[in-house]
RODO-2510 file (C-alpha; in nm, 4 decimals, decimal comma):
residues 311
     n   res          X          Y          Z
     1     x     3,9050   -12,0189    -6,1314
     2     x     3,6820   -11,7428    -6,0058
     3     x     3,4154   -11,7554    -5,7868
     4     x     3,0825   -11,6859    -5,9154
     5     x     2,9033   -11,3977    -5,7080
     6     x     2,6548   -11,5287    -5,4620
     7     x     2,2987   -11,4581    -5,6105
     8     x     2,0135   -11,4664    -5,3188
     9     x     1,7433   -11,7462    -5,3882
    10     x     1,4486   -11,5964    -5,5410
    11     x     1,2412   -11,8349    -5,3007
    12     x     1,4030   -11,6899    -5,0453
    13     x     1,3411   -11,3485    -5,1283
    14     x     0,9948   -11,3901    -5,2057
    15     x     0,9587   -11,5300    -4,8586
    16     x     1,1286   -11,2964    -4,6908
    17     x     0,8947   -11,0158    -4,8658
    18     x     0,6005   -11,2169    -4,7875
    19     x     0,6793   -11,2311    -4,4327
    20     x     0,7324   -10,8739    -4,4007
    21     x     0,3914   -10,7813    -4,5506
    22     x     0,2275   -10,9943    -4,3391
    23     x     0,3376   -10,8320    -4,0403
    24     x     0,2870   -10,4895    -4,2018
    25     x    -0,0895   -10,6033    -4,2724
    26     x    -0,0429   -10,7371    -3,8813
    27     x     0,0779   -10,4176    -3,7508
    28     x    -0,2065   -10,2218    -3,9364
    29     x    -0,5089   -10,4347    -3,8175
    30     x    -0,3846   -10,3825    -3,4666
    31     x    -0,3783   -10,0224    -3,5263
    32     x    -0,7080   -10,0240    -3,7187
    33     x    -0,8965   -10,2142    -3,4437
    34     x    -0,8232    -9,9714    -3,1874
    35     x    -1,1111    -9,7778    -3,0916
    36     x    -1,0414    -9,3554    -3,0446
    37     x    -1,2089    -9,2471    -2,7676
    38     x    -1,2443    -8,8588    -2,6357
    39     x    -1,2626    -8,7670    -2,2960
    40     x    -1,3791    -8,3905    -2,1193
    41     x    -1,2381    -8,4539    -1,7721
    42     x    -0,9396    -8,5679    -1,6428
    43     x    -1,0066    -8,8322    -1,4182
    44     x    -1,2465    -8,9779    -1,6980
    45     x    -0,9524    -9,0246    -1,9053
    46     x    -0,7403    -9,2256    -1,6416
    47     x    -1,0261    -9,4483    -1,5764
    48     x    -1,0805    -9,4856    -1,9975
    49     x    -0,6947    -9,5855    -2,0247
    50     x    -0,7359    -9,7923    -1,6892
    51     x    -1,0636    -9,9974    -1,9103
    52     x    -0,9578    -9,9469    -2,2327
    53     x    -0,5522   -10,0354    -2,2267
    54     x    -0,3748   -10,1059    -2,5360
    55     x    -0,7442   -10,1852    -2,7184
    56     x    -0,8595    -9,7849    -2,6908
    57     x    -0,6738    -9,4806    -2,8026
    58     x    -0,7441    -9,2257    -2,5733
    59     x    -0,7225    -8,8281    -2,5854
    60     x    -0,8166    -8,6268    -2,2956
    61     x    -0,8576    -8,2785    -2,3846
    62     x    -0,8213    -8,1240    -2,0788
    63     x    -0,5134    -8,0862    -1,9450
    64     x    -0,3298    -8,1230    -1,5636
    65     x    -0,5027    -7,8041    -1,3898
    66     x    -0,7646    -7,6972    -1,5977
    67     x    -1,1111    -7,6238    -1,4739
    68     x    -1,3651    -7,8124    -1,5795
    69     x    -1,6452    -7,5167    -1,4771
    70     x    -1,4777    -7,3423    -1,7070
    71     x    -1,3668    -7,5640    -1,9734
    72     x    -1,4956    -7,5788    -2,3466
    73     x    -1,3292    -7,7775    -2,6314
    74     x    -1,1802    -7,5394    -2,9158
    75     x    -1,1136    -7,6150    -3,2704
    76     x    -0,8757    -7,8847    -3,2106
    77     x    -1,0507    -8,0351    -2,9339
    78     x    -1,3719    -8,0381    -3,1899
    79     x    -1,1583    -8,2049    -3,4474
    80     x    -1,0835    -8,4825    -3,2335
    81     x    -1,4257    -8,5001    -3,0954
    82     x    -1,5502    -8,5636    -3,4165
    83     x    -1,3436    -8,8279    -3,5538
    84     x    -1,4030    -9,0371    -3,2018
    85     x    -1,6278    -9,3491    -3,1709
    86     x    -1,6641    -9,2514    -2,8091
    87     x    -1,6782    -8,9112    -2,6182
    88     x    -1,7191    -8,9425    -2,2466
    89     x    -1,8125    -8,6550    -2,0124
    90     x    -1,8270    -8,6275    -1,6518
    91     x    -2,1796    -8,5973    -1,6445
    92     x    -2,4455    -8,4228    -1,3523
    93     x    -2,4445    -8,0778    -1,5304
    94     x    -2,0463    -8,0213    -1,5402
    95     x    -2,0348    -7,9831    -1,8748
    96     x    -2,2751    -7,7275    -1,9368
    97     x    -2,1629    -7,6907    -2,3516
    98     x    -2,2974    -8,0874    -2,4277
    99     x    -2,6523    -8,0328    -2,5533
   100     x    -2,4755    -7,8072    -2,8058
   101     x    -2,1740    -8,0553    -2,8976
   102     x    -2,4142    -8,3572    -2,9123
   103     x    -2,5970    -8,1854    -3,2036
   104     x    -2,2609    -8,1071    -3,3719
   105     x    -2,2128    -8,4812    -3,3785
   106     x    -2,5022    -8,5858    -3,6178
   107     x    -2,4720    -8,9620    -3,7084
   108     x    -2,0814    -8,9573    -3,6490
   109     x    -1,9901    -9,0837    -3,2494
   110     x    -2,1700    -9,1105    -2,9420
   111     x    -2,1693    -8,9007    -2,6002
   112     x    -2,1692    -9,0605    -2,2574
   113     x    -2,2108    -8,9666    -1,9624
   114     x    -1,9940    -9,1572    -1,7321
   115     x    -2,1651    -9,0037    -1,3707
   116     x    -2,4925    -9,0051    -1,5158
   117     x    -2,5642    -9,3875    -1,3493
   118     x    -2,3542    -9,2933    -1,0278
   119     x    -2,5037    -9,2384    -0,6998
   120     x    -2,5892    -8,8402    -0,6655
   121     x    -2,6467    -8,6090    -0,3504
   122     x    -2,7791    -8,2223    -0,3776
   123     x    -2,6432    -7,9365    -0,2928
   124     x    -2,8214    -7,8853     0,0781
   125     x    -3,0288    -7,6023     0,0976
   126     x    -2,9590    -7,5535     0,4565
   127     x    -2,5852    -7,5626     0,3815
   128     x    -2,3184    -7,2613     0,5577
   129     x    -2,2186    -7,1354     0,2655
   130     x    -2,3460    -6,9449     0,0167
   131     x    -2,3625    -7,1330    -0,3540
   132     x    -2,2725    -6,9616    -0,7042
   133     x    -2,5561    -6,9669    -0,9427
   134     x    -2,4478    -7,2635    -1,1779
   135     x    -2,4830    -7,4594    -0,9064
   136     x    -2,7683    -7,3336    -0,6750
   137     x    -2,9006    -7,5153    -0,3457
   138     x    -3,0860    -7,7798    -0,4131
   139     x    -2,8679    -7,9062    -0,8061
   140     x    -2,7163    -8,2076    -0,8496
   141     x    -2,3396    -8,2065    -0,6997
   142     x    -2,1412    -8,2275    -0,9996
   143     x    -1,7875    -8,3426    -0,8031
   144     x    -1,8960    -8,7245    -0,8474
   145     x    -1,5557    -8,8510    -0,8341
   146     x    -1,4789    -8,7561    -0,5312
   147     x    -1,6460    -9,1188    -0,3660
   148     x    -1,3890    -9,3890    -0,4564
   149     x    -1,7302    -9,6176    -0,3917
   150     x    -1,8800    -9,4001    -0,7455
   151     x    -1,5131    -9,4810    -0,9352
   152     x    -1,5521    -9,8074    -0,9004
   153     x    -1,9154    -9,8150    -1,0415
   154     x    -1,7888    -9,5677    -1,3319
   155     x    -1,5285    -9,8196    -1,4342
   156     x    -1,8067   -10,0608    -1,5039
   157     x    -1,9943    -9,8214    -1,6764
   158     x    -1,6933    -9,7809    -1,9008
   159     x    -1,6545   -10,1366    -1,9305
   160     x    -1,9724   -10,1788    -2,0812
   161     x    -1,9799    -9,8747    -2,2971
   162     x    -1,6846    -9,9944    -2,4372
   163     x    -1,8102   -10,3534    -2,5072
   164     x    -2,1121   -10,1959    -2,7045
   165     x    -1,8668    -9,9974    -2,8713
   166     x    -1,6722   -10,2460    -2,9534
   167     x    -1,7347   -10,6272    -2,8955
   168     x    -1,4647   -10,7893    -2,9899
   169     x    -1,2513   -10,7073    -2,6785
   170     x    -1,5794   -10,7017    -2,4753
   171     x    -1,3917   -10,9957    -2,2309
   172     x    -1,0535   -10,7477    -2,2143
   173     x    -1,2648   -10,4504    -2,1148
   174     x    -1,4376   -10,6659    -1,8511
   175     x    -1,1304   -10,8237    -1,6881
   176     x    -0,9160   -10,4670    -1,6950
   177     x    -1,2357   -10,3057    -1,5420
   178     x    -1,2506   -10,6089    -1,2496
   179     x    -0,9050   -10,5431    -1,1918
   180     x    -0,8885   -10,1813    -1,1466
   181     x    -1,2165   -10,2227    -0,8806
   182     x    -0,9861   -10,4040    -0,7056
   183     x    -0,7300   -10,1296    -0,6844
   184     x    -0,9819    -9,8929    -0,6143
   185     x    -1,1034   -10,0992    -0,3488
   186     x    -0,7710   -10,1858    -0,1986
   187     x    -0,7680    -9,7393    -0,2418
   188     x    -1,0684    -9,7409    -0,0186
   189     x    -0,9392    -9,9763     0,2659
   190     x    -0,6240    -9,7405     0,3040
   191     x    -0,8261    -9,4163     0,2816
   192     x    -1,0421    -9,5160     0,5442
   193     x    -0,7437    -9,6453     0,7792
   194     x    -0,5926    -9,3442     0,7199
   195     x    -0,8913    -9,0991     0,8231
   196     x    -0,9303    -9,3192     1,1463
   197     x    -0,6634    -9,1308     1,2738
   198     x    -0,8911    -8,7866     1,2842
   199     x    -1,0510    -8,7675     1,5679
   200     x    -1,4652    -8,7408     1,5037
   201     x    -1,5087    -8,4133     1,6316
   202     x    -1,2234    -8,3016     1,4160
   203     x    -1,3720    -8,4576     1,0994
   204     x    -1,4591    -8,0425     0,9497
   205     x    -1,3024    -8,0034     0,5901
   206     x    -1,3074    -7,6249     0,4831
   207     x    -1,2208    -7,5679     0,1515
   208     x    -1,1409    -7,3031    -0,1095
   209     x    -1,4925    -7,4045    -0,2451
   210     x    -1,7875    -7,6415    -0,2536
   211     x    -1,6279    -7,9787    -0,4443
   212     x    -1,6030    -8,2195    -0,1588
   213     x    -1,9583    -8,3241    -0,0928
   214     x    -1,9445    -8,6893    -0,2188
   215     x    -1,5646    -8,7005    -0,0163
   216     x    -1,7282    -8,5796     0,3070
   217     x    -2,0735    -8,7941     0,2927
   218     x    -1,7993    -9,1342     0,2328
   219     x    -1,5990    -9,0898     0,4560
   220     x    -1,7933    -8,9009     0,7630
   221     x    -1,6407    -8,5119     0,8031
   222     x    -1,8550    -8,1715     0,7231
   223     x    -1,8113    -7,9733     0,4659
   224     x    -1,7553    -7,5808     0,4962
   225     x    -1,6552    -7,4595     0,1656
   226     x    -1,4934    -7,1082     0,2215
   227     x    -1,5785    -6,9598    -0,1250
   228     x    -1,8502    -7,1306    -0,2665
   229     x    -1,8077    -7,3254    -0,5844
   230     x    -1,5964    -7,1525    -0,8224
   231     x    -1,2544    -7,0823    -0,8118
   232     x    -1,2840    -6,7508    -0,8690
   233     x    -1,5646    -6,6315    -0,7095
   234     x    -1,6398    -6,3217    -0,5693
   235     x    -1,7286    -6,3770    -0,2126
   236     x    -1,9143    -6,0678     0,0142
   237     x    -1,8083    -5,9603     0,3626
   238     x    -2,1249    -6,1155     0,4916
   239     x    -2,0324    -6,4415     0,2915
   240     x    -1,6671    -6,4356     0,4671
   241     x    -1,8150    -6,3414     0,8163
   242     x    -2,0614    -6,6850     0,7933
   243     x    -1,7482    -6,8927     0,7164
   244     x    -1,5310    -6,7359     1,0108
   245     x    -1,8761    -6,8024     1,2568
   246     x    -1,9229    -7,1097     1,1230
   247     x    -1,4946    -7,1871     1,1451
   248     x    -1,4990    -7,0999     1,5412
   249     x    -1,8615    -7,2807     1,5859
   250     x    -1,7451    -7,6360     1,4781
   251     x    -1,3721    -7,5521     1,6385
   252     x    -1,2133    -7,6330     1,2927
   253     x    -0,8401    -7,6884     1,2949
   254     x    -0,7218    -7,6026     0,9452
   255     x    -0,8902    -7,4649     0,6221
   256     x    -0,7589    -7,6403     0,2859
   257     x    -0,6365    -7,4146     0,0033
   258     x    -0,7048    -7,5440    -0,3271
   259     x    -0,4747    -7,5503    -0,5858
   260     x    -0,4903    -7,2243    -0,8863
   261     x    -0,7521    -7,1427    -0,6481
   262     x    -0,8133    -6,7865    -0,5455
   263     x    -0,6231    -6,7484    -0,2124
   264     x    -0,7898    -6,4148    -0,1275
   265     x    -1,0870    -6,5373     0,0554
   266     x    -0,9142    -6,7496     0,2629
   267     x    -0,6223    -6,5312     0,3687
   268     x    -0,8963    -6,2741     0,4945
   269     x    -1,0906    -6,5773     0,7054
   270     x    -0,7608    -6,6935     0,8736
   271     x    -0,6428    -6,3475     0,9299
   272     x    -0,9786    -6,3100     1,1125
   273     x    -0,9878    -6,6572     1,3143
   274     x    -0,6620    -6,7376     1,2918
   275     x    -0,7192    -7,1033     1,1806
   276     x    -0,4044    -7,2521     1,0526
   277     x    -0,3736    -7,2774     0,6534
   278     x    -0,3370    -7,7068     0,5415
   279     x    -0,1598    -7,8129     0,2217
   280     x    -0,3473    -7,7320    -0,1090
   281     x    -0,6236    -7,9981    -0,2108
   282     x    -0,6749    -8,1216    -0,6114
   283     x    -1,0851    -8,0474    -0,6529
   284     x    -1,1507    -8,0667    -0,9682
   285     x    -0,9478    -8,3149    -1,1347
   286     x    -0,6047    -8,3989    -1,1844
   287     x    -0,2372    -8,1690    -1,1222
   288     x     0,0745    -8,1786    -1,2162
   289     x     0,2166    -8,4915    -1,1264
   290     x    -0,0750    -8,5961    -0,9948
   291     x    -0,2521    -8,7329    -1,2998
   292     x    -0,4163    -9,0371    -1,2287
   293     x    -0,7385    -9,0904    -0,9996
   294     x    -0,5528    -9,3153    -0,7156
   295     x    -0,2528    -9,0893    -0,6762
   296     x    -0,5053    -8,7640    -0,7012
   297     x    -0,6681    -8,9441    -0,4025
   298     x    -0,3497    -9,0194    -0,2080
   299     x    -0,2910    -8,7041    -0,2451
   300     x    -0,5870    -8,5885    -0,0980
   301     x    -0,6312    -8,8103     0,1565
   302     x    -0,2856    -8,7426     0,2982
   303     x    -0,2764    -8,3873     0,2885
   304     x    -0,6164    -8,4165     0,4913
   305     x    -0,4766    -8,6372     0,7469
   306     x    -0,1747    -8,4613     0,7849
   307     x    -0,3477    -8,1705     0,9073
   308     x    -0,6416    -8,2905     1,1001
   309     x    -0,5181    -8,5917     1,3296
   310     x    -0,2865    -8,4194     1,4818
   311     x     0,0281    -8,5507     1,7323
***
């Protein structure tokens, strides 16, 4: 006798299908109810992925190394802009170009300012070096980020941005937030048991240019930015002749390149005083390989050390 072929169950099929479309309709809610948000600096979008985790697309548009005193979206970067819920800046006049991108938006998505709400300090007018003209004596220090204390208070910010944004995972955005304030504290605790070991009087940071303000006030050292606050500044003989007075005045011990920084300027100061040259620094945001806010710190922190506390 011969077998009759095995015919599937038509139940069984139409289960099967059903089942698979209902995970298909899963799969695209999940991807629907994440929220795409733009970011114009670096460490603003670690701390957005840190917040917004698997509930927030995120696209920075600047990438490892860029300048943000330079930096301006371009075509692409305007696409994406414009089909975000969320676009958030550094804030405190970094981003020069946002009165002009905010009209661009019209009704479509909405422009924070993440430093905006962050403690500030000013340029000092009384200061040893001599400023560029973006950011004159007396202007809000853009370089927020550098105060782990401000990071922490951004990540709430963000929290709560994203909450208004979006509602639904208002509790998610809240708990991730918490958690990463922990981390950033736990940041802090090392930082500052790390530093200990600098001698006081040692506690000078010279650096390719004005970005360490909010670094220095935290954690107690002077600032003496060699080249004022661009990395590419032109600096004048009498500019370069200030730093080296003011280099053997406080005694300093080692001047700080900064990375895709000019190295001129410096190179004629140490020639001149014959202060040793440190590790690079990260100023304005993240590097290659160093792309997240706690390791851009580490970074920093330990290349600092390294030089200054000596034997």
């Amino acid at each position: 006798m011969k077998t009759q072929p095995k015919i599937k169950s038509r139940g069984g099929l139409f289960l099967a299908l059903s089942f698979a479309l209902v995970l298909l309709a899963g799969g695209a809610g999940r991807a629907a109810a994440e929220m795409k948000v733009v970011t114009l600096h670096p460490m603003i979008t670690d701390l957005a992925r840190q917040v917004g985790g698997d509930d927030v697309q995120v696209t920075g548009l600047m990438k490892p190394g860029d300048d943000p005193h330079h930096f301006e979206p371009n075509s692409e970067g305007m696409s994406q802009i414009h089909s975000a819920r969320l676009v958030l800046a550094s804030g405190k006049g970094l981003e020069p170009y946002l009165s002009k991108l905010n009209d661009s938006l019209g009704t479509g998505g909405e422009i924070v300012e993440v430093g905006r709400l962050v403690p500030s300090i000013k340029i000092e007018a009384d200061a040893v070096f001599v400023c560029c003209p973006a950011h004159s004596a007396g202007a809000l220090d853009p370089h927020w980020w550098h105060s782990i204390k401000n990071m922490e208070r951004a990540a709430g910010i963000v929290a709560d941005e994203f909450a208004k944004a979006d509602p639904s995972h208002a509790g998610a955005y809240a708990a991730r937030a918490k958690a990463y304030k922990s981390r950033l504290s736990d940041l802090y605790i090392w930082a500052k048991k790390e530093i200990s070991r600098i001698p006081r009087n040692d506690r000078e940071l010279a650096t390719s240019h004005a970005a360490f303000g909010y670094f220095c006030k935290e954690f107690g050292f002077k600032s003496v930015p060699v080249q004022g606050l661009g990395r590419e500044s032109e600096v004048s003989s009498q500019y370069l002749e200030e730093t080296a007075n003011a280099i053997r005045k406080y005694e300093i011990k080692a001047v700080f390149p900064e990375r895709l920084a000019n190295p001129k300027p410096l190179e004629t100061v140490t020639r001149t005083t014959g202060v040793r040259v440190a590790e690079p620094l990260i100023a304005d945001g993240s590097a290659a390989g160093v792309e997240t806010y706690e390791a851009f710190m580490r970074h920093n922190v330990s290349v600092i050390v390294d030089a200054l506390a000596g034997s």
